[in-house]
C-alpha positions in Angstrom: 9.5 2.5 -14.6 10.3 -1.3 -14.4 7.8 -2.0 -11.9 4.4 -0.7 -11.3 2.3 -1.2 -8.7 -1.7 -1.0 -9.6 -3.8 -0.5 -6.3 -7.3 -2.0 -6.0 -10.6 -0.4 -6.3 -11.2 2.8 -3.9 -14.7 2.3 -2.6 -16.3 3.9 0.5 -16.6 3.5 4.0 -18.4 0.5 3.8 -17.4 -1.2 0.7 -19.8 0.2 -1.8 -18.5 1.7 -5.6 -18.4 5.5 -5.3 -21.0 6.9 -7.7 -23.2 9.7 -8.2 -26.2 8.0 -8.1 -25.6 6.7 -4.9 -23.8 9.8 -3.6 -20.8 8.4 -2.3 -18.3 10.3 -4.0 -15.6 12.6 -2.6 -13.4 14.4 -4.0 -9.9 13.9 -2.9 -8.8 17.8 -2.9 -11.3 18.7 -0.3 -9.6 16.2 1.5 -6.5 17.6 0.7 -7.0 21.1 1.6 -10.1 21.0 3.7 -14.4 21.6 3.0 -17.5 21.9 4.6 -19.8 19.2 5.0 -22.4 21.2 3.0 -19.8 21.9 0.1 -18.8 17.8 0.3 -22.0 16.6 0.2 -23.6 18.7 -2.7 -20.7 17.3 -5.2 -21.5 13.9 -3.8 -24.7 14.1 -5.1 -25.2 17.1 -7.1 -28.8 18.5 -7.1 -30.4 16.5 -4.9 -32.0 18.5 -1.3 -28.8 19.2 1.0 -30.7 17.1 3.7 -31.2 14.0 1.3 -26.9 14.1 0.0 -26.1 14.3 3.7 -27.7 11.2 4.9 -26.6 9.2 2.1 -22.6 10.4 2.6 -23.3 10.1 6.3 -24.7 6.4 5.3 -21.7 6.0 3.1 -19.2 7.0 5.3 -20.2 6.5 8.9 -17.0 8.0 10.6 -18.1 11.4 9.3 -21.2 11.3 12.1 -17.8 12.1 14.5 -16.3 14.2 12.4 -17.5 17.8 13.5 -18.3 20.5 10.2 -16.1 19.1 8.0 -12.6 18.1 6.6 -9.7 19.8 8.4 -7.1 20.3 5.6 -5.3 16.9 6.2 -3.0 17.6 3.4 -1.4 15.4 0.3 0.8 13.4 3.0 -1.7 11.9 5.3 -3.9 11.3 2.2 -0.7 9.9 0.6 0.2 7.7 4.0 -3.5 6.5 4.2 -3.4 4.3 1.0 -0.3 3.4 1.4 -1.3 1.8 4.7 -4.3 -0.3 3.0 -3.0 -4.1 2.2 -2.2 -4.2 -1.8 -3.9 -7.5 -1.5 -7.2 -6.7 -0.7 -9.4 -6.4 -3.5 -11.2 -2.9 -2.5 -9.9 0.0 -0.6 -12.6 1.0 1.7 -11.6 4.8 2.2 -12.3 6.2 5.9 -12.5 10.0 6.4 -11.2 9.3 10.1 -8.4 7.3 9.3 -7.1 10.2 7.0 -8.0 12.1 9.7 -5.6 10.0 12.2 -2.4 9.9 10.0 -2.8 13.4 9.5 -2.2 13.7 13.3 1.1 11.3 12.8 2.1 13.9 10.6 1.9 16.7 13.0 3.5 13.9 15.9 6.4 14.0 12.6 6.4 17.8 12.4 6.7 18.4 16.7 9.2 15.4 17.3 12.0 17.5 14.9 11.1 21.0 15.9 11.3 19.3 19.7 14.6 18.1 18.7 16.6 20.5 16.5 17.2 23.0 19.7 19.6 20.3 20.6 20.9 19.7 17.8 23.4 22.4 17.4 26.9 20.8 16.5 25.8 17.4 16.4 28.3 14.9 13.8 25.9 13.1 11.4 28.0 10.2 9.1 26.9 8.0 6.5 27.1 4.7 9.1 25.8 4.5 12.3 27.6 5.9 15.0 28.9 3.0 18.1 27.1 4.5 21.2 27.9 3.3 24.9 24.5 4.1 26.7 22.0 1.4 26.6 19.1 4.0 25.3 21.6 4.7 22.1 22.5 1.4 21.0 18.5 0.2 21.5 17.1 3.0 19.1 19.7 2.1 16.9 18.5 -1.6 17.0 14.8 -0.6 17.0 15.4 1.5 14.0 17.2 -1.0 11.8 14.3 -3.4 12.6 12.1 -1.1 11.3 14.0 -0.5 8.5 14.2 -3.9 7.5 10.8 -4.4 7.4 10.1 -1.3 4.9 12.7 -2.5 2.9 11.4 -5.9 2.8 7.5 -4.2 2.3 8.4 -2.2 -0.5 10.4 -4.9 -2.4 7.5 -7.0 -1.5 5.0 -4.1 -2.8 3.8 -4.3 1.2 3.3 -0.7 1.3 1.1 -1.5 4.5 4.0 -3.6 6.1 6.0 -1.1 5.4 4.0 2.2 7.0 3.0 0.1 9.6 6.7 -0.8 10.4 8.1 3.0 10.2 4.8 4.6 12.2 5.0 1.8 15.5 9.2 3.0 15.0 8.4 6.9 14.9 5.6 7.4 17.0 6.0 4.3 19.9 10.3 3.4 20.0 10.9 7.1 18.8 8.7 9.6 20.3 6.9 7.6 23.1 10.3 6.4 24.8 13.6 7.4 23.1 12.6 11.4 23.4 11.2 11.2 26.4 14.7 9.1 27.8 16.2 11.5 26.1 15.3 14.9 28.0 17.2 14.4 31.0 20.7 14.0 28.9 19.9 16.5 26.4 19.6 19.3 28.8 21.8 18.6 31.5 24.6 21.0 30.7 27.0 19.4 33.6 30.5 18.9 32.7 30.4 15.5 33.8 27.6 14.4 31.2 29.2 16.2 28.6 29.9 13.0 26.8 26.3 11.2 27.8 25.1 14.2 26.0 27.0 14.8 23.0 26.6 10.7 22.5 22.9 11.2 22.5 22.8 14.6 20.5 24.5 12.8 17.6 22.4 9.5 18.0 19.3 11.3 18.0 20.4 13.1 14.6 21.6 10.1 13.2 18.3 8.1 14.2 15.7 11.4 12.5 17.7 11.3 9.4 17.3 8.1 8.4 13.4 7.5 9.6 13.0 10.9 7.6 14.7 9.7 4.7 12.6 6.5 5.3 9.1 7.8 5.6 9.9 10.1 2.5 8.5 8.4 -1.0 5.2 8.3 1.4 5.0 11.3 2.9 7.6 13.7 0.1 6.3 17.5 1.5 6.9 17.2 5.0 9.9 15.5 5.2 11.7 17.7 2.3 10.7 20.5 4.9 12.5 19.0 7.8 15.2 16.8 6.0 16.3 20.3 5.2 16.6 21.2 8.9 18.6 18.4 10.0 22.0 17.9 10.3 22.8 15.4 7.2 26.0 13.6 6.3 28.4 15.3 4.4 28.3 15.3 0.6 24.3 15.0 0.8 22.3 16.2 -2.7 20.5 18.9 -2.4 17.0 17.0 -1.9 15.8 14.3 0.1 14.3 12.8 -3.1 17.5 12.5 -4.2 19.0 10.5 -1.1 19.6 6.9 -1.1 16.5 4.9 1.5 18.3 3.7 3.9 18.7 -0.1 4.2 18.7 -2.4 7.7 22.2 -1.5 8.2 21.8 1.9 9.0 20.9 0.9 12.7 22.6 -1.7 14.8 22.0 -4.9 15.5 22.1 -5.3 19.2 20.1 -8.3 21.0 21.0 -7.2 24.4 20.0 -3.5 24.9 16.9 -4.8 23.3 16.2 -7.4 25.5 17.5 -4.7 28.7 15.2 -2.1 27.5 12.5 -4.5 27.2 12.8 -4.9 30.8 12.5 -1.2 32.0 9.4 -0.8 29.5 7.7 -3.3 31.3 8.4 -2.3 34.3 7.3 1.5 33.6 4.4 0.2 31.9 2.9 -1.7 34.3 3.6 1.6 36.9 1.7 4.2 35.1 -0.8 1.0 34.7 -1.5 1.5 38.0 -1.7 5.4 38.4 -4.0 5.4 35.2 -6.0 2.7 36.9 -5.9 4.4 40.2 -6.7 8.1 38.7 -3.3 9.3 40.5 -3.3 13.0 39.3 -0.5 13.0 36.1 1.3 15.4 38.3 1.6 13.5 41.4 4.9 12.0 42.0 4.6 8.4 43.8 6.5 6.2 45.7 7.8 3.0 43.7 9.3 -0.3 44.7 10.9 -2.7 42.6 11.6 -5.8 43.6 13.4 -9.2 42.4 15.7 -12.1 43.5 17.8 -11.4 40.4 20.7 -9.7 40.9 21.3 -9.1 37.4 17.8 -7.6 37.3 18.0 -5.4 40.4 21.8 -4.0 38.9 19.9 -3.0 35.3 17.0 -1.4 37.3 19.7 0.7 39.1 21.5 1.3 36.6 18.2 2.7 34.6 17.3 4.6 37.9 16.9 7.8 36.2 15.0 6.8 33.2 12.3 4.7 35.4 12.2 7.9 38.0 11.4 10.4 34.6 9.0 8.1 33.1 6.6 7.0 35.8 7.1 10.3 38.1 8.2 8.8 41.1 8.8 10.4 44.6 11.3 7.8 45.9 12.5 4.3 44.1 13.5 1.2 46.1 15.4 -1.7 44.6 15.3 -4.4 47.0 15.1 -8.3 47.2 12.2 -10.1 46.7 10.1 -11.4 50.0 8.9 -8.8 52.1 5.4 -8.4 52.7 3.5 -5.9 50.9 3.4 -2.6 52.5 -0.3 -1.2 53.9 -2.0 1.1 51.1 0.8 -0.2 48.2 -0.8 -1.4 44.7 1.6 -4.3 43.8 1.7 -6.0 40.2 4.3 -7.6 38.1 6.5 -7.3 35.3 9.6 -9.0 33.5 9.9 -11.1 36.7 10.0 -7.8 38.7 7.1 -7.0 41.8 5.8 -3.6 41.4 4.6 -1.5 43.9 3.5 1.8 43.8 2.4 3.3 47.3 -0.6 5.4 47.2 -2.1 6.0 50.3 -1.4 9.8 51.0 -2.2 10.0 47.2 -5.4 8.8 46.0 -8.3 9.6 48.4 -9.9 6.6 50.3 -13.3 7.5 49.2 -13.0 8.1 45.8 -11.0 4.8 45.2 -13.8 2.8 46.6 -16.8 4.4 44.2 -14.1 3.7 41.5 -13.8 -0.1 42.6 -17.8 -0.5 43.2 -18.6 0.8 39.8 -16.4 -1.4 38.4 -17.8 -4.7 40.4 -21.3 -3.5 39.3 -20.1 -2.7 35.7 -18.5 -6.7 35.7 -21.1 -8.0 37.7 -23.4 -7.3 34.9 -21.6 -8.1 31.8 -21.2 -11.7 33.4 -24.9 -12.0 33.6 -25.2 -10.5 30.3 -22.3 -13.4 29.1 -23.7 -16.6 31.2 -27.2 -15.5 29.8 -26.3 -15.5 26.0 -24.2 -19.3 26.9 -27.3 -20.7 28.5 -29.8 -19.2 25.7 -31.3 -22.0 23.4 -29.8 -23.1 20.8 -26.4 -20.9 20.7 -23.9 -23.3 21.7 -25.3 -25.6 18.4 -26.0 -23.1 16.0 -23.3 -20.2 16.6 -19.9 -20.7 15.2 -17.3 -22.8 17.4 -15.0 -19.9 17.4 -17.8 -17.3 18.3 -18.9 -19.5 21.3 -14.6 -19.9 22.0 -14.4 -16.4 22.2 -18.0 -15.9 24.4 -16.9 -18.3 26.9 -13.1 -16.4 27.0 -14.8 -13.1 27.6 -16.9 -14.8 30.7 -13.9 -16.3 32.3 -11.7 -13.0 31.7 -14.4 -11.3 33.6 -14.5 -13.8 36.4 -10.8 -13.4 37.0 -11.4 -9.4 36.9 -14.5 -10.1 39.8 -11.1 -11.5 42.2 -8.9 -8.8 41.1 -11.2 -6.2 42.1 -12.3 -8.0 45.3 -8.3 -7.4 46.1 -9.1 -3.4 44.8 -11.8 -3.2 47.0 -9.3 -4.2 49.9 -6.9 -2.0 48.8 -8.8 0.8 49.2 -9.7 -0.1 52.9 -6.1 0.4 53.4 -6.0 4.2 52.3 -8.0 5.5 54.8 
């Protein structure tokens, strides 16, 4: 080896040595294939009263207390993904049973975002360069995955590992699975003769794009992805091992400033949608009425154009693009995004009554963490003793929540209007 990276102390939970004495210690394989509480603690401290070794683990590692019986098996790959993700600059590595706990469920969002996709699959062309798609979803997954990839690359030449992970799991899991799958469904299984090209475009984009972030996540997660790099469709004249494959550089996506900056748009827009049904408590399975409105042309011809993808992602009934200007329509929640109005009708949909107990536990709820907030200002002494930026951030907090009291005094209104 020509370089070798040497990681910093692993301590526990909260930043003590592991020892024996103290009883701190775990052993990694019973994180790796799974253990008991009882079983963990006893080789933490061995012979010492079962009740004594659990209160000083639990003491030790206080995400444990949440933690149910024991370790699941989280498996070599989340363990593996876990101290990658720790900054090689930090002095001690402060190991959290949850956290292991969390990237073992990225590997199962890994594991379902293939087997979701390899039904589709069938027949799709995978080269060794990117392939030049026309849809505005394609050519953005291929931008957002050769950002990510530059950023690993850079992390790993860097010996970033945590820039790295942290580049390749907001790719996977947000870009990947949160939007680019879920834009995808509607292509993938229209079997109309007159998509036929949308959807062979997307089958062989979506190949390309789980290739390479498979190939990419590989030296830190090696079991899983040999296990489904061997289900994918792969460019021709491949070795026989994904161990053996090349990591793929920033030029495996495309560089593409507008589909980025188009996409950008629509996410906003949904986001700030299901905002409002998650705010709202709009049953998931409701579908809603949605305006969008703007003065921009441009804008209103890219929210038409993305009709579809806007209609599948915030469940709508019925979606207006229209000019900006008109008043807003009796029982409609209206926000804004990316210079866009958003509003999302829901009277027929959420009931009168419940809306207004939501609203009036949240006044009461704000009401009194600004009394709680002035109080602590106007208490002796902390404006001159307390740090500058800890009294910065106090007085923040109480002027967010002022701004919230106006916001829900227009709630409150709004749900005088559902009735």
């Amino acid at each position: 080896f020509k370089r070798i990276l040497l990681h910093s102390l692993v301590v526990d939970e909260t930043g003590k040595k592991m020892s024996k004495v103290v009883g701190n210690v775990i052993d990694p394989l019973d994180i790796v294939d799974g253990a008991d509480f009882e079983t963990v603690v006893r080789k933490a401290l061995p012979g010492a009263p079962l009740e004594e070794a659990r209160r000083k683990f639990t003491k030790a590692y206080p995400s444990t207390s949440k933690m149910g019986q024991g370790f699941d098996a989280y498996g070599t790959d989340a363990l593996r993904w876990t101290f990658a993700s720790y900054s090689s600059q930090s002095k001690r590595i402060p190991l959290s049973p949850k956290k292991i706990q969390g990237f073992r469920h990225f590997c199962n969002k890994i594991w379902n975002a293939v087997r979701f996709a390899l039904p589709y699959l069938d027949g799709a062309e995978v080269g060794p360069e990117p392939p030049a798609p026309k849809l505005r979803l394609n050519r953005w997954i291929l931008a957002r995955l050769g950002a990510a990839l530059a950023t690993m690359n850079k992390g790993i030449d860097e010996f970033r590992f945590d820039d790295s992970t942290a580049a390749l799991y907001h790719f996977f899991w947000g870009d990947l699975c949160d939007w680019y799958l879920e834009l995808c469904k509607p292509i993938l299984i229209d079997e109309g003769d007159e998509a036929l090209e949308q959807r062979h475009e997307t089958r062989d984009t979506l190949a390309y794009v789980l290739e390479c972030s498979i190939r990419a996540i590989h030296p830190f997660m090696p079991f899983i992805t040999e296990e489904l790099w061997q289900r994918l469709p792969k460019p021709s004249g491949s070795p026989v091992s994904v161990a053996l494959a090349t990591l793929p550089p920033a030029s495996a996506g495309r560089e593409d400033a507008a589909a980025v900056r188009e996409m950008a748009v629509i996410q906003a827009v949904v986001t700030a949608a299901r905002t409002v049904r998650s705010e709202r408590e709009v049953h998931p399975g409701a579908r809603v009425p949605l305006a969008l409105r703007s003065n921009d042309k441009a804008l209103r011809e890219l929210l038409a154009a993305e009709r579809q993808a806007i209609e599948t992602l915030v469940k709508t009934e019925t979606l207006a693009i229209e000019p900006s200007g008109a008043e807003r329509p009796k029982g409609a929640a209206l926000t804004s995004a990316a210079d866009v109005e958003v509003l999302v009708m829901l009277r027929g949909i959420v009931e009168a009554a419940n809306e207004k107990a939501r609203v009036e536990r949240e006044i009461k709820k704000t009401e009194k963490n600004i009394a709680a907030l002035e109080k602590k200002l106007a208490a002796k002494g902390f404006t001159q003793r307390a740090p500058a930026e800890v009294v910065a951030e106090t007085q923040q907090q109480l002027a967010s929540m002022k701004d919230r009291v106006g916001l829900l005094a227009d709630a409150r209104k709004l749900a005088e209007e559902l009735e």
